[in-house]
Backbone as CSV, one residue per row, in Angstrom:
resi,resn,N_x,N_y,N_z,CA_x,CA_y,CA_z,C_x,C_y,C_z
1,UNK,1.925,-100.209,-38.418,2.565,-100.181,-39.717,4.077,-100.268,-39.581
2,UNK,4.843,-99.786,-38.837,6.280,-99.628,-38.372,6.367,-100.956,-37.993
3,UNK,5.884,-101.672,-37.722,6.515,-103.182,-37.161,6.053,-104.051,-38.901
4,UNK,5.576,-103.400,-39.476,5.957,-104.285,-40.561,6.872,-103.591,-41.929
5,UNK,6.998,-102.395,-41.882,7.966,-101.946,-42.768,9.291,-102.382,-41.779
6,UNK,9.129,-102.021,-40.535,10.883,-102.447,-40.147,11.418,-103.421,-40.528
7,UNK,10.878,-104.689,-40.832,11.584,-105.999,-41.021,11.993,-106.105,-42.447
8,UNK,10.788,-105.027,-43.247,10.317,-105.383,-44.397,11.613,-104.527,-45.453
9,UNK,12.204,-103.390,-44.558,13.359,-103.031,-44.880,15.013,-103.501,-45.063
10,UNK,14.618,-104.570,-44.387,16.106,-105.570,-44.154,15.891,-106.700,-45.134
11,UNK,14.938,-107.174,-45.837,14.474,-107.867,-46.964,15.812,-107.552,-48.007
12,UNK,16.391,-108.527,-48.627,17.219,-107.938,-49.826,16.476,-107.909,-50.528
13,UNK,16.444,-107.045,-51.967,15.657,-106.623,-53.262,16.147,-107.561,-54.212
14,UNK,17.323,-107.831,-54.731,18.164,-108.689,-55.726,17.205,-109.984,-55.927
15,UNK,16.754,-110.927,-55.031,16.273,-112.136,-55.045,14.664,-110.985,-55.548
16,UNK,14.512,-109.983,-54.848,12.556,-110.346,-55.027,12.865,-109.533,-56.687
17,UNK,14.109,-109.049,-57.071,13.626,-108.066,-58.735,13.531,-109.411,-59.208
18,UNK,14.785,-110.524,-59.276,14.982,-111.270,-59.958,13.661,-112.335,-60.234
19,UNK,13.466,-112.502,-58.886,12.416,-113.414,-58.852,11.030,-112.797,-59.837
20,UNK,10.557,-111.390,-59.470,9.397,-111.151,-60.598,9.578,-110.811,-62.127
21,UNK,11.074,-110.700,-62.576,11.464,-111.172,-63.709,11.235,-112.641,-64.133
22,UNK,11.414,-113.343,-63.758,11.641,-115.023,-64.093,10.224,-115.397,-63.781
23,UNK,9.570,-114.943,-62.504,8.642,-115.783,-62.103,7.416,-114.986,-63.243
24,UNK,7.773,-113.715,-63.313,6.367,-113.375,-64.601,6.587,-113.704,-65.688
25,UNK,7.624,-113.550,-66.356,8.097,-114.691,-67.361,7.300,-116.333,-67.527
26,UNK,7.163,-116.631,-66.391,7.068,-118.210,-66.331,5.303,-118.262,-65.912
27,UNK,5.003,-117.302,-65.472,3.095,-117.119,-65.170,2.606,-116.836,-66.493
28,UNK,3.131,-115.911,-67.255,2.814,-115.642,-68.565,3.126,-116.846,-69.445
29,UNK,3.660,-117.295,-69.509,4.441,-118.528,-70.618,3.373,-120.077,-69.811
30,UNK,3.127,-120.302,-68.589,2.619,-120.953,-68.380,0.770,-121.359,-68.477
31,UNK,0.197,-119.492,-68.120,-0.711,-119.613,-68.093,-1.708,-119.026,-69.131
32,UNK,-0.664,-118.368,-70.465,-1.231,-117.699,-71.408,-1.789,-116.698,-71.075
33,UNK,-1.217,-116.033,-70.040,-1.931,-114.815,-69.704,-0.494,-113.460,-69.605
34,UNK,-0.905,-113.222,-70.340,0.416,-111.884,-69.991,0.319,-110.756,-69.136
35,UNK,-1.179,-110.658,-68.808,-1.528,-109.885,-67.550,-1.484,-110.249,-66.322
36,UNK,-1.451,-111.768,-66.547,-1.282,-112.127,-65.074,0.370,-112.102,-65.032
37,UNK,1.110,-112.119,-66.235,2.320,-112.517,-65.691,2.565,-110.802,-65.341
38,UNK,2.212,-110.311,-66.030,2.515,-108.677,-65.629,1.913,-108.187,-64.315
39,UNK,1.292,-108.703,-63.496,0.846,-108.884,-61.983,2.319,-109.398,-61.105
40,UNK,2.362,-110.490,-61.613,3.623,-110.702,-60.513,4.816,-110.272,-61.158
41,UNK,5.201,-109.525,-62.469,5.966,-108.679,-62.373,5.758,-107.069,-61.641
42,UNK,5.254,-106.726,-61.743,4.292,-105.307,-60.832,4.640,-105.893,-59.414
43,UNK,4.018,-107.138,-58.945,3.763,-107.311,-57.587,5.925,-106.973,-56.747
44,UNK,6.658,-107.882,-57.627,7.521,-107.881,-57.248,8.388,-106.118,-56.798
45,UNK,8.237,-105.470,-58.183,8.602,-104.326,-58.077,8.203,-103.431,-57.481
46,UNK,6.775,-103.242,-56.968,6.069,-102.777,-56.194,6.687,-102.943,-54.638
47,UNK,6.739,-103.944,-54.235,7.941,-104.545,-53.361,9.037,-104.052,-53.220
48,UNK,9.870,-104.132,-53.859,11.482,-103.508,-54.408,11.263,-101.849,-54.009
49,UNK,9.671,-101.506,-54.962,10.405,-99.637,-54.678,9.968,-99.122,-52.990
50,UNK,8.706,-100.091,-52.584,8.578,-99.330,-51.172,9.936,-99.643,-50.544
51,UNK,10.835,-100.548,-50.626,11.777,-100.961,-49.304,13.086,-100.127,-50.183
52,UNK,13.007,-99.382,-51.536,14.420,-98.382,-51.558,13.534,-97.345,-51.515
53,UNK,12.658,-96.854,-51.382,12.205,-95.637,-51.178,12.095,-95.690,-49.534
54,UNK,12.397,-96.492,-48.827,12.255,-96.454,-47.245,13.849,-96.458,-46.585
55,UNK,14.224,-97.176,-47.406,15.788,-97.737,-47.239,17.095,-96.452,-47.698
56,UNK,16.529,-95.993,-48.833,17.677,-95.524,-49.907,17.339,-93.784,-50.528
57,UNK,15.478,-93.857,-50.444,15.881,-92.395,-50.461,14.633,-92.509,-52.094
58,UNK,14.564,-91.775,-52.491,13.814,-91.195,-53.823,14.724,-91.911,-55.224
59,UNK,16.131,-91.006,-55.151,17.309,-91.323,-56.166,17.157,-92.549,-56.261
60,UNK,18.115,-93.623,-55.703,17.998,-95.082,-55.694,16.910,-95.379,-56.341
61,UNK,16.100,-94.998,-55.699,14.494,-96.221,-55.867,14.254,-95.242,-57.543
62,UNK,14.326,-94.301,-57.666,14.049,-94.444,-58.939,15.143,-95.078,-60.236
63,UNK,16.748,-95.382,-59.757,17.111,-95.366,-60.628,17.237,-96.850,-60.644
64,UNK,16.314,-97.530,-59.684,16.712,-99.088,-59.711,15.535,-98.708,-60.562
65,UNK,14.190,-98.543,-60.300,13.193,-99.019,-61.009,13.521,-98.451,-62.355
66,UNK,14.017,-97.586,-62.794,14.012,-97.435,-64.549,15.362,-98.970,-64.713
67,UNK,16.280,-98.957,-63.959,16.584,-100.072,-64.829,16.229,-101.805,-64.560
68,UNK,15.392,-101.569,-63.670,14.310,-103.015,-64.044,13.106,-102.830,-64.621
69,UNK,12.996,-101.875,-65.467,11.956,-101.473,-66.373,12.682,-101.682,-68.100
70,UNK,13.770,-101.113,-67.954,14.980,-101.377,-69.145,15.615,-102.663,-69.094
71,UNK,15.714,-103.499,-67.912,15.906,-104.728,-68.275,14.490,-105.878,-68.721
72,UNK,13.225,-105.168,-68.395,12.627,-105.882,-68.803,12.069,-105.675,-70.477
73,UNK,12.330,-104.776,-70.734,12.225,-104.491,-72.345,13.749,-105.117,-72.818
74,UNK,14.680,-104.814,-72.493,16.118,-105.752,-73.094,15.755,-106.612,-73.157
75,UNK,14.703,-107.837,-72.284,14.677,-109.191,-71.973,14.051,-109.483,-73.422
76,UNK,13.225,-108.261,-74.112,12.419,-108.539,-75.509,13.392,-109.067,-76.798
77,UNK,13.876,-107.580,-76.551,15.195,-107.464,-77.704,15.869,-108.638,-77.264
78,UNK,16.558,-109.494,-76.433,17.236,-110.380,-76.388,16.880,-111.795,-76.691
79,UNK,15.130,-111.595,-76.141,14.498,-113.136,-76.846,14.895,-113.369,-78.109
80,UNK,14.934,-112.146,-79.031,15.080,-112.295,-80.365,15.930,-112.980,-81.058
81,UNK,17.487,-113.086,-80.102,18.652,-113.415,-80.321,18.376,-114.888,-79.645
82,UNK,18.789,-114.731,-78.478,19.456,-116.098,-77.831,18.150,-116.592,-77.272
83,UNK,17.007,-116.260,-77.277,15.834,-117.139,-76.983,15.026,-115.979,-75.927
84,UNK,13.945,-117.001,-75.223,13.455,-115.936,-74.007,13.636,-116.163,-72.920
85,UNK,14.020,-117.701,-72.778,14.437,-117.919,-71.315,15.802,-117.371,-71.395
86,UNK,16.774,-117.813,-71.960,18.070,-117.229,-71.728,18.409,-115.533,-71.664
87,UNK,17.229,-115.107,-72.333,17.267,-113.744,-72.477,16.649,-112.975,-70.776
88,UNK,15.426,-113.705,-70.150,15.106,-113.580,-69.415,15.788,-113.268,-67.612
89,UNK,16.448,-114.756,-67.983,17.794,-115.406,-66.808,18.961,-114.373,-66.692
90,UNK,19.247,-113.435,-68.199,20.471,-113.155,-68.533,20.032,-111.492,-67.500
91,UNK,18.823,-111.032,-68.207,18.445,-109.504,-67.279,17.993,-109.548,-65.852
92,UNK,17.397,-110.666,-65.678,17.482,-111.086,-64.428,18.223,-111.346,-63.390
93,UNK,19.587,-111.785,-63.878,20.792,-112.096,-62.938,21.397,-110.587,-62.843
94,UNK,21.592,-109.898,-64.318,21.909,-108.450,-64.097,21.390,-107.074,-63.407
95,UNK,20.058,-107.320,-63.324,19.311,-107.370,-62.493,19.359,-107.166,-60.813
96,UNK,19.560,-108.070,-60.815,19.721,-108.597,-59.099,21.255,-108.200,-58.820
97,UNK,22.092,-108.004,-59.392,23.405,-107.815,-59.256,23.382,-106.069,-59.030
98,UNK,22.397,-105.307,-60.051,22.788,-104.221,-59.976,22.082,-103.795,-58.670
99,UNK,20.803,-104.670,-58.222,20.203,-104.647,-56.779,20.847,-104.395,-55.807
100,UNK,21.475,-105.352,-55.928,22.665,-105.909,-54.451,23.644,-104.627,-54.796
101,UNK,24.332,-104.588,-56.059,25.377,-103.112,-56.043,24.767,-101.850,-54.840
102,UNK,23.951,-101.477,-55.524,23.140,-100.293,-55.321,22.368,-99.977,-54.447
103,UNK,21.544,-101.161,-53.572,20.985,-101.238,-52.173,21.689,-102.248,-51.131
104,UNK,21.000,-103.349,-51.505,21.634,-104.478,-50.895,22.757,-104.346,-49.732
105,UNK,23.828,-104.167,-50.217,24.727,-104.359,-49.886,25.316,-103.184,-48.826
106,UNK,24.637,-102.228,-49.316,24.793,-101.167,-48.260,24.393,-101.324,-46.502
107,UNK,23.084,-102.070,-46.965,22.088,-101.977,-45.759,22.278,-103.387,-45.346
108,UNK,22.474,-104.432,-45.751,22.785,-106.174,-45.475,24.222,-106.690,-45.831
109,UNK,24.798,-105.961,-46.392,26.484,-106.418,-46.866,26.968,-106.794,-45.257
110,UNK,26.807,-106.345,-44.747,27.652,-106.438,-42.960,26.802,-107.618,-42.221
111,UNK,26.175,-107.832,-42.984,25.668,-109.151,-42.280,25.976,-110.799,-43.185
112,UNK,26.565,-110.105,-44.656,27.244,-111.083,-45.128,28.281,-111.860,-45.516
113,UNK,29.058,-112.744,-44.954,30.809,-113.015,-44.621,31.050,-112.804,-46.793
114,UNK,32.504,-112.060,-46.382,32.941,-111.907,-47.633,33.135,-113.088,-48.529
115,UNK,33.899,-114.119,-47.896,33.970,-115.211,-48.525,34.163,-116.140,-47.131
116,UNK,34.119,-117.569,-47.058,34.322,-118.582,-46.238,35.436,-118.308,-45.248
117,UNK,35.291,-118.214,-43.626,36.394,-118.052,-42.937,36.857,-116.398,-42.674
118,UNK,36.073,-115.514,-43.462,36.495,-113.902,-43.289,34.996,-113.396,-42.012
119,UNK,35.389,-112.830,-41.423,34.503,-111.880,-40.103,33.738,-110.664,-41.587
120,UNK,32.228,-111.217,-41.514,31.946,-110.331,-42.080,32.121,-108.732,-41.611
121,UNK,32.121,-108.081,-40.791,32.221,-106.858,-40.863,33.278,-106.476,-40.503
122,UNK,34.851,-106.835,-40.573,35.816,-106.183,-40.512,36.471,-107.218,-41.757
123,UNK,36.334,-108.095,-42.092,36.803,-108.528,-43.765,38.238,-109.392,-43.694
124,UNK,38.390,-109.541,-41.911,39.229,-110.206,-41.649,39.443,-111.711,-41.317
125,UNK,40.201,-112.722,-41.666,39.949,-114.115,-41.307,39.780,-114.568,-39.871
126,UNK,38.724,-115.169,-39.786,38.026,-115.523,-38.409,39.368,-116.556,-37.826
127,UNK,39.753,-116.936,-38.690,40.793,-117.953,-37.680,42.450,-117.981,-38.375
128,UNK,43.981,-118.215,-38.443,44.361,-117.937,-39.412,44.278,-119.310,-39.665
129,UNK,44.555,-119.301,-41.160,44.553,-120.166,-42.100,45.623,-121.463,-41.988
130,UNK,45.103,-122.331,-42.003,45.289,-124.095,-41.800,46.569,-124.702,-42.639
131,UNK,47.580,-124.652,-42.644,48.907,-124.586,-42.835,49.351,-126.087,-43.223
């Protein structure tokens, strides 16, 4: 079991919340089934809380999952307004952002260059700059 939670902990969350936002969105809307789309929303989050409850602790993992539970009811209230895909895309990106805030970045930020040309883990430019 340890050789598959270890890897399974370095996984970012941001792409898999986002993804079972959009992608159950799009199982439901595609296949007229709202249970199935509510499967691969479940499946995703289900996902998400074992690797912050392994990663981050109890706190985290619960306070990501209430608010990808609150972004997926916002996604309702917002169809109302600006549609459901846009409403969808919109909690979804916020979503994944508050992912990456809140886990992500803690545990994988040092493996990701700040911007083009910076040493990710000291934030300094790998070469100086081209004059």
């Amino acid at each position: 079991m340890a050789i598959i939670v270890a890897p399974m902990t370095r996984l970012p969350t941001a792409p898999i919340a986002a993804l079972g936002l959009i992608a159950g969105f799009g199982v439901a809307v595609g296949t007229g089934s709202r249970p199935l789309g509510g499967v691969v929303l479940a499946a995703c989050g289900i996902t998400c809380i074992v690797i912050w409850l392994r990663r981050d602790g109890r706190r985290t993992a619960w306070q990501l999952t209430v608010a990808g539970l609150a972004a997926f009811a916002l996604s309702h209230v917002l169809g109302d307004l600006i549609g459901a895909w846009p409403a969808v895309l919109l909690v979804a990106a916020a979503t994944a952002w508050l992912c990456w805030a809140r886990s992500d970045v803690r545990h994988l930020g040092s493996d990701v260059p700040l911007s083009p040309g910076h040493s990710p883990a000291e934030g300094k430019p790998l070469a100086p700059p081209r004059g």
